[in-house]
C-alpha positions in Angstrom: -10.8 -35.6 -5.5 -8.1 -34.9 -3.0 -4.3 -34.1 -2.7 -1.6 -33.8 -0.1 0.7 -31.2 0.6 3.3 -29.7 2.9 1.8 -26.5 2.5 -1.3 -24.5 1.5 -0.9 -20.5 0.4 -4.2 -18.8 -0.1 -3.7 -15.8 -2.3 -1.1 -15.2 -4.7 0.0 -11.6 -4.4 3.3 -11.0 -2.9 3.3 -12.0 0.5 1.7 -15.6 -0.5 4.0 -15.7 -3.6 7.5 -15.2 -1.5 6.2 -17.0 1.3 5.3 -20.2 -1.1 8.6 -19.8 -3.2 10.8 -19.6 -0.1 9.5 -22.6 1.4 9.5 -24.8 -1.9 13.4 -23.5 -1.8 13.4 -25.5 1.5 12.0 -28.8 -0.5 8.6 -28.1 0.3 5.6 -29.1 -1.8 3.0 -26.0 -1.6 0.5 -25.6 -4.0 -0.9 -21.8 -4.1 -4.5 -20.8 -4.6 -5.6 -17.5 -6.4 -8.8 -16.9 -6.5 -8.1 -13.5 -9.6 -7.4 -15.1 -13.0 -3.9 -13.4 -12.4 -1.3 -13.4 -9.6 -0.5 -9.7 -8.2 -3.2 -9.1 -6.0 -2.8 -4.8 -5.2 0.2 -5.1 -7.9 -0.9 -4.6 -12.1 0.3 -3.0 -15.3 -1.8 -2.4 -18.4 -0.9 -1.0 -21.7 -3.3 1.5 -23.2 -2.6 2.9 -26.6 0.6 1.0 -26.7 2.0 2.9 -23.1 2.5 1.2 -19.6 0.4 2.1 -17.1 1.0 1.0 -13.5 -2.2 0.5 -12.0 -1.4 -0.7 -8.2 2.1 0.0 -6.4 4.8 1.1 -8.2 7.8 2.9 -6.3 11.1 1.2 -4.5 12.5 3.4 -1.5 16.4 3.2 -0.1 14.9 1.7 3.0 13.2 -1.0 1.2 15.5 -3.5 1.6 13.7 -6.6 1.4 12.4 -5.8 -1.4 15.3 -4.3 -3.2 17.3 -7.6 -1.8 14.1 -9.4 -3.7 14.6 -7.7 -6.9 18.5 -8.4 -7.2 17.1 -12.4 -6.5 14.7 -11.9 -9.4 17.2 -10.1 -11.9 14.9 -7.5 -11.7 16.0 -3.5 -13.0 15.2 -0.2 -12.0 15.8 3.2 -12.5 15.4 6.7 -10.8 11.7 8.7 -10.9 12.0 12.0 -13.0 12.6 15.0 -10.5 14.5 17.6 -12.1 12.8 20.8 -11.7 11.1 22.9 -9.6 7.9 21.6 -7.7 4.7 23.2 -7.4 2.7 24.0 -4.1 -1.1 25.1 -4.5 -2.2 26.7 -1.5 -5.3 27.6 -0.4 -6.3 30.5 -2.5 -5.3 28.4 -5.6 -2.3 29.8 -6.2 0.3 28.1 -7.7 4.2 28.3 -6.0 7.1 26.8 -7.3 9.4 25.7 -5.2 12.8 23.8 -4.9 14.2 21.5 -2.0 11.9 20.0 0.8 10.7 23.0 2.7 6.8 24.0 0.6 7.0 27.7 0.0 4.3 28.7 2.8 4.9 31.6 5.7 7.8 31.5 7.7 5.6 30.8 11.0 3.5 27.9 9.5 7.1 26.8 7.9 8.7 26.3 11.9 5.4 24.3 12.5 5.8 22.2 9.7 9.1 21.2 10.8 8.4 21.3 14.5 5.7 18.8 14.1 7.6 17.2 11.9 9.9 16.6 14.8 7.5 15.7 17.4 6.2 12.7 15.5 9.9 11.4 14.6 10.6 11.4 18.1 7.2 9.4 18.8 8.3 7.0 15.7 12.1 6.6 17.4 10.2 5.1 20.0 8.5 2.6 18.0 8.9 -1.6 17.2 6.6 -1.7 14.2 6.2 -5.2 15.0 4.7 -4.3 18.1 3.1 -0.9 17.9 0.6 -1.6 20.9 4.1 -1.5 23.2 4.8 2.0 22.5 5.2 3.9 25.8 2.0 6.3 24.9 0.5 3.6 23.0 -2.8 3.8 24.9 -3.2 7.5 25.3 -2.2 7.9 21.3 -4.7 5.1 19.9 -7.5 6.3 21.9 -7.3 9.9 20.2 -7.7 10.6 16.2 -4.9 11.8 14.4 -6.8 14.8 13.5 -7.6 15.3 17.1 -4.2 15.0 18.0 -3.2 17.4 15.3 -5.4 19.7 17.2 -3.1 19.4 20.3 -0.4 20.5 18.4 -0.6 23.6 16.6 -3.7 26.1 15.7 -1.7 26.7 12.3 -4.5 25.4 9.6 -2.0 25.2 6.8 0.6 23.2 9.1 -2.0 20.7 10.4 -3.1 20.4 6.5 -0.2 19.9 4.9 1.0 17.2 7.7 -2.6 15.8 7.8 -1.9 15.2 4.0 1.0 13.0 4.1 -0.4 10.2 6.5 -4.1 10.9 5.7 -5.0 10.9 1.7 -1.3 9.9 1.0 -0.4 7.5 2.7 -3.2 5.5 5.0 -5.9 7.0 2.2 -8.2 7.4 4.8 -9.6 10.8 7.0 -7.9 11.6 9.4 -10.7 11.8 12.1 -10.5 8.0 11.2 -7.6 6.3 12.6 -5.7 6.9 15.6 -2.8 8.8 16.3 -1.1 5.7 17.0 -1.5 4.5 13.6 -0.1 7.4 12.3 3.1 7.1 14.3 3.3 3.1 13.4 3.2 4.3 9.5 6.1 7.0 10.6 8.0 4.4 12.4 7.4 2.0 9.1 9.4 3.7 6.8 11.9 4.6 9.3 10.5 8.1 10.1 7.9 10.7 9.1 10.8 12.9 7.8 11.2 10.0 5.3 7.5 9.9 4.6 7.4 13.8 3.5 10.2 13.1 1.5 9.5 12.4 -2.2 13.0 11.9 -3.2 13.0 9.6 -0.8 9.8 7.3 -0.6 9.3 7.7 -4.3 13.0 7.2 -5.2 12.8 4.2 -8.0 10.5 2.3 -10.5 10.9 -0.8 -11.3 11.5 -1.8 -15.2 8.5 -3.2 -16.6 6.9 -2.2 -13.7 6.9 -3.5 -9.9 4.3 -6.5 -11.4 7.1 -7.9 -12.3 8.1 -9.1 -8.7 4.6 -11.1 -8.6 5.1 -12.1 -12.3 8.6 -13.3 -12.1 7.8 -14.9 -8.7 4.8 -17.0 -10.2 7.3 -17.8 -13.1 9.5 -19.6 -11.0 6.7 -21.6 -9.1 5.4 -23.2 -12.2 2.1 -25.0 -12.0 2.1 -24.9 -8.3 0.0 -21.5 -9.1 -3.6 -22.3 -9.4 -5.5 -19.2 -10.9 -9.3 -19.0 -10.6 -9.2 -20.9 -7.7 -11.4 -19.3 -4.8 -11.0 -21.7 -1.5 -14.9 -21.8 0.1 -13.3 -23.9 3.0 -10.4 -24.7 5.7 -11.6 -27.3 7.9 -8.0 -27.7 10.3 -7.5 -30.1 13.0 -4.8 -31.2 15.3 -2.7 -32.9 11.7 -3.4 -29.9 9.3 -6.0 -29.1 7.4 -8.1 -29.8 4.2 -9.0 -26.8 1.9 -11.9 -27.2 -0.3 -11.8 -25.4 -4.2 -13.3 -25.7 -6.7 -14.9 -29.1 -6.1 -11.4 -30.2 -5.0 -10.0 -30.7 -1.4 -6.2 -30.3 -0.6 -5.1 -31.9 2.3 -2.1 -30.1 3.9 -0.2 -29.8 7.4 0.1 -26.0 7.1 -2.2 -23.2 5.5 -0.8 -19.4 4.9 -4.2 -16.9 4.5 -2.0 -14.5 2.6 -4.9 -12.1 2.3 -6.2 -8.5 3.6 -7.5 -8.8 7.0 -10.9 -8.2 5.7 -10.7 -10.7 3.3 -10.4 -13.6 5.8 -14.1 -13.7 6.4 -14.7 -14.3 2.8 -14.0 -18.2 3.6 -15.8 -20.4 6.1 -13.0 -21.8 8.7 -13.9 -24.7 10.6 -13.6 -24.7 13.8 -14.3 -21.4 13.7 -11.7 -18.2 14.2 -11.5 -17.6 18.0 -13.5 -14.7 18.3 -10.8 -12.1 19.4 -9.9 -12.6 15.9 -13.5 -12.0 14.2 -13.4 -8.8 16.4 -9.6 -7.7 15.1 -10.9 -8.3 11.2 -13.6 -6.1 11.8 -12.2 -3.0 13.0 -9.8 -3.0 10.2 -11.0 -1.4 6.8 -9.2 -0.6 3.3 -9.1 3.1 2.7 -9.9 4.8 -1.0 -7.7 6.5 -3.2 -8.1 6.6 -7.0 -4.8 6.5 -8.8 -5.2 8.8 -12.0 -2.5 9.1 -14.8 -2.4 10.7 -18.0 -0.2 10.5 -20.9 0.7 13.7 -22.8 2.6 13.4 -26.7 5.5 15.5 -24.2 6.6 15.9 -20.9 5.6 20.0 -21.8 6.2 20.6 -17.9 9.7 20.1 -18.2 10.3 22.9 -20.8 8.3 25.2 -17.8 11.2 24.2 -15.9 9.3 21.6 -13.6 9.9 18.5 -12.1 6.1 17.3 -12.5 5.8 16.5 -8.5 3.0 19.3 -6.6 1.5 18.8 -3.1 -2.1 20.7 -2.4 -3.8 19.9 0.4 -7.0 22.0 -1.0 -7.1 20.3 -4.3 -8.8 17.5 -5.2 -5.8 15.9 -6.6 -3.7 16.1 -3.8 0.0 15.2 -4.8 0.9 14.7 -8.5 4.4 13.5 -10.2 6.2 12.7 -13.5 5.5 9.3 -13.6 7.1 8.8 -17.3 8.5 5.3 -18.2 12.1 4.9 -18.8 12.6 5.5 -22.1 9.6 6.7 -23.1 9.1 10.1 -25.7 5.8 10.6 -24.2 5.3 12.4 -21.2 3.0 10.9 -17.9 1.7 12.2 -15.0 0.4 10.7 -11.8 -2.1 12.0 -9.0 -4.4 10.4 -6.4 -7.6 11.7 -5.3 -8.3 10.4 -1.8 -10.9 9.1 0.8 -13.9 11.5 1.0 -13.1 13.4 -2.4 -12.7 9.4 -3.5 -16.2 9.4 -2.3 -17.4 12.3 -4.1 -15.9 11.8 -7.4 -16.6 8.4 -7.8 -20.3 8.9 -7.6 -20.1 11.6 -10.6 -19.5 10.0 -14.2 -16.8 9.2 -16.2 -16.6 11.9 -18.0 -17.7 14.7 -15.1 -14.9 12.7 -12.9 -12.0 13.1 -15.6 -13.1 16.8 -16.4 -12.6 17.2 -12.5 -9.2 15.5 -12.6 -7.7 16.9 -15.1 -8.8 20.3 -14.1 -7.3 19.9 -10.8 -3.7 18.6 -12.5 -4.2 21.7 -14.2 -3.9 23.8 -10.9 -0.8 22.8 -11.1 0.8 22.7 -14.5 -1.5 24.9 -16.6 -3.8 24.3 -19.4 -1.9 22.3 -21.6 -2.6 19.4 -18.6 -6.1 19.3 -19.9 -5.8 17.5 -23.2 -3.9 14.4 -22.4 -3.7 11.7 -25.1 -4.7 9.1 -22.9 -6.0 8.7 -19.4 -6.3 6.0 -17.0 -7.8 5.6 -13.5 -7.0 2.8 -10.9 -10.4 1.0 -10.2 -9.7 -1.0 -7.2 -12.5 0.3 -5.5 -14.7 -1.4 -8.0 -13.2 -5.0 -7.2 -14.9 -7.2 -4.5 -11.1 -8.9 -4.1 -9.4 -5.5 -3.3 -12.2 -3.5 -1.8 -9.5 0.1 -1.9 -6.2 1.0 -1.6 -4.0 1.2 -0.9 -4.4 -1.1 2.3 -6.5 -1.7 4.8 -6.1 -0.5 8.8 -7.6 -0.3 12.4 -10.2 2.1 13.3 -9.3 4.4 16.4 -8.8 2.4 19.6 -8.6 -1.5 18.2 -4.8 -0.8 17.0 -3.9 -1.8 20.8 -6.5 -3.8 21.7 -6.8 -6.1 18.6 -2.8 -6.3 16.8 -2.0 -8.7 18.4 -4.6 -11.4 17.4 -3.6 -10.5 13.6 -0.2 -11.9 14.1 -1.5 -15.1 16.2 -1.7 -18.6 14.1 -4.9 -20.6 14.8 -4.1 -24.5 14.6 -2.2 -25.1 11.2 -3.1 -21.6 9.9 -1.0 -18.7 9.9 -2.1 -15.1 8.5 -0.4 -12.3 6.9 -0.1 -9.6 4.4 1.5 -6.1 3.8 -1.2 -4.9 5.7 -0.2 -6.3 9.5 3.6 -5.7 8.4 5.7 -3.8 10.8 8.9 -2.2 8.6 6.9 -2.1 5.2 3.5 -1.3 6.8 0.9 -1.2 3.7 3.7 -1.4 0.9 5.6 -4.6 -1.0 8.7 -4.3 1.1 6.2 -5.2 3.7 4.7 -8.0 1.9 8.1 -9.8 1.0 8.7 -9.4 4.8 5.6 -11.2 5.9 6.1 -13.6 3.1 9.3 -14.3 4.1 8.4 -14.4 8.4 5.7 -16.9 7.2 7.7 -19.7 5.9 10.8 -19.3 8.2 7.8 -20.0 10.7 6.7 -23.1 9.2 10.1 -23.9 8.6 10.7 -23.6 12.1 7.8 -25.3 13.6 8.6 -28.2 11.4 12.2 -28.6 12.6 11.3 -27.8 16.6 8.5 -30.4 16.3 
């Protein structure tokens, strides 16, 4: 059996869901293939014990504004993350220190590093096109260094390099950071506008969507009808000089363009005829998802507001390394939510379920007390576990191949054209990011249609 179409999207996350609704708003007939029995991709909620529980991305920041423009399009709501309160820094004795405002309550010397670092890699981000981070005037010299390396250079303040180390390493890229370059670092800065945006929680972390920030995928799916395919893992795209012919299921769909709206990794997971050039083989593998398992647990009351805290805490030296009130609008229960990161990812995940929730919920009570032990429910993020994911919260170059291989990742190869939030410039690794690309990829086709 075969069909014709205008256009092909493989993968029905975000990026291949806007992508395919934007260009059926140009009268375009595009079929899109998912090969989950859901649309979402990184983005899922689940109810357990009759509570919502975000599973993938779930925050909206000011400088989102492709996807804040998306979710005024959708008739989408949101509403403002819990922060009233003091915080809560653990340093490196295990002491508890509560805090208020942006500045963590450490000494006055490793303070002025903090924010002297702080500085040094907002000035490297001002001189950054996220689109094109391999043209940044130290591009060479920073990608050819780790960021832990280059953290080296800086300062010999432990606590300063670990608590900026935290932000781009476990809490943002989810990776170590003797792992990617400096470069990368700066590019994830220069994504969200600055680092000083990046170490600010009031900031990045400002909004939740209602319903949760599913919706988007949900709602975008909704409006595409049956031109969503679920179940529907392509083995094939066989292009030529008049389009190509994608083979699922038994079934081959004849189209003049195909969008790969997948993870870089996931490319390789179908057989392209002819064959990727192989500067693009190479650019897939040196890019890697990192790890971060995304805990949250429900208490019968928010008790840490009646101690006066907000719920958010930063420890570099804990095994959950940033935790926040992650309560529900509306809701008379109380949830928190913490992420345990790359190697202590690693380490945890090998124990059982119960050893790794004992260790959990011990750590959130380094922050909060005792009473953080005996949740009424608890839920981890299993991403990890899923051959279509493969971690979280996105995937990213190894040191060196951010300048010698980004490129290629933007590059369309006959008919095909590639993206995701993960090659994204403003939006790097988040959904603002994949609306962007999703939105870039049709205006392309769009274009190429109308030039030719």
């Amino acid at each position: 059996m075969s069909t014709r179409h205008d256009t092909v999207v493989i993968g029905g996350g975000v990026t291949g869901l806007t992508a395919a609704w934007r260009l059926t708003e140009a009268g375009q007939d595009v079929v899109v293939l998912e090969a989950r029995d859901r649309v979402g991709g990184r983005l899922r909620s689940e109810r357990h014990d009759g509570s919502l529980f975000e599973i993938g991305g779930q925050w909206v920041s000011p400088d989102q504004e492709a996807l804040i423009g998306l979710l005024d399009e959708l008739g989408l709501e949101t509403y403002s993350r819990h922060r009233e309160g003091e915080s809560v820094y653990v340093d490196r004795a295990g002491v508890a220190r509560r805090f208020t405002g942006e500045d963590l309550p450490v000494d006055e010397q490793t303070g002025k590093e903090i924010e002297r670092i702080i500085g040094v890699i907002d000035d490297l981000a001002a001189h950054m096109d996220p689109d094109r981070p391999w043209e940044h005037p130290q591009a060479d010299r920073l990608d050819r260094v780790s960021f832990a390396q280059w953290l080296d250079e800086q300062t010999d303040d432990q606590e300063a390099r670990d608590n900026i180390a935290l932000y781009l390493g476990p809490a943002m890229l989810t990776k170590p950071t003797w792992s990617f370059s400096a470069l990368t670092a700066v590019l994830m800065s220069a994504s969200a506008g600055s680092f000083t945006n990046l170490v600010d929680a009031d900031f990045i972390l400002d909004k939740r969507v209602v319903g949760g920030l599913a919706s988007v995928p949900a709602a975008l799916a909704e409006r595409l009808g049956d031109r969503v395919r679920l179940s529907s893992d392509v083995t094939q795209v066989a292009w030529d000089s008049e389009g190509a012919t994608v083979t699922v299921n038994g079934e081959q769909l004849r189209a003049t363009s195909v969008v790969l709206a997948l993870p870089p990794t996931h490319v390789r997971r179908i057989r392209i005829e002819p064959e990727l050039p192989a500067e693009h083989r190479h650019a897939r593998e040196h890019q890697s998802f990192g790890l971060v398992i995304k805990v949250q647990a429900e208490y019968v009351a928010p008790f840490w507001r009646q101690l006066g805290l907000s719920g958010t805490g930063f420890a570099p030296y804990e095994l959950v390394h940033e935790v926040y009130d992650n309560t529900p609008d509306g809701s008379t229960t109380g949830h928190l939510v913490g992420f345990v990161s790359d190697v202590n990812a690693d380490a945890v995940g090998r124990l059982s379920d119960e050893e790794r929730r004992a260790r959990v919920l011990a750590s959130i009570a380094a922050y909060f007390g005792d009473a953080a032990l005996t949740p009424s429910a608890y839920v981890e993020s299993d991403w990890q576990h899923q051959e279509l994911t493969g971690g979280a919260y996105a995937t990213s170059f190894d040191v060196g191949s951010l300048t010698r291989y980004g490129r290629a990742l933007h590059e369309p190869v006959g008919p095909i054209r590639f993206g995701s939030s993960d090659v994204a410039g403003l939006g790097f690794q988040h959904v603002d990011g994949a609306v962007r690309m999703g939105t870039r990829l049709a205006g392309q086709i769009l274009a190429g249609l109308a030039a030719g």
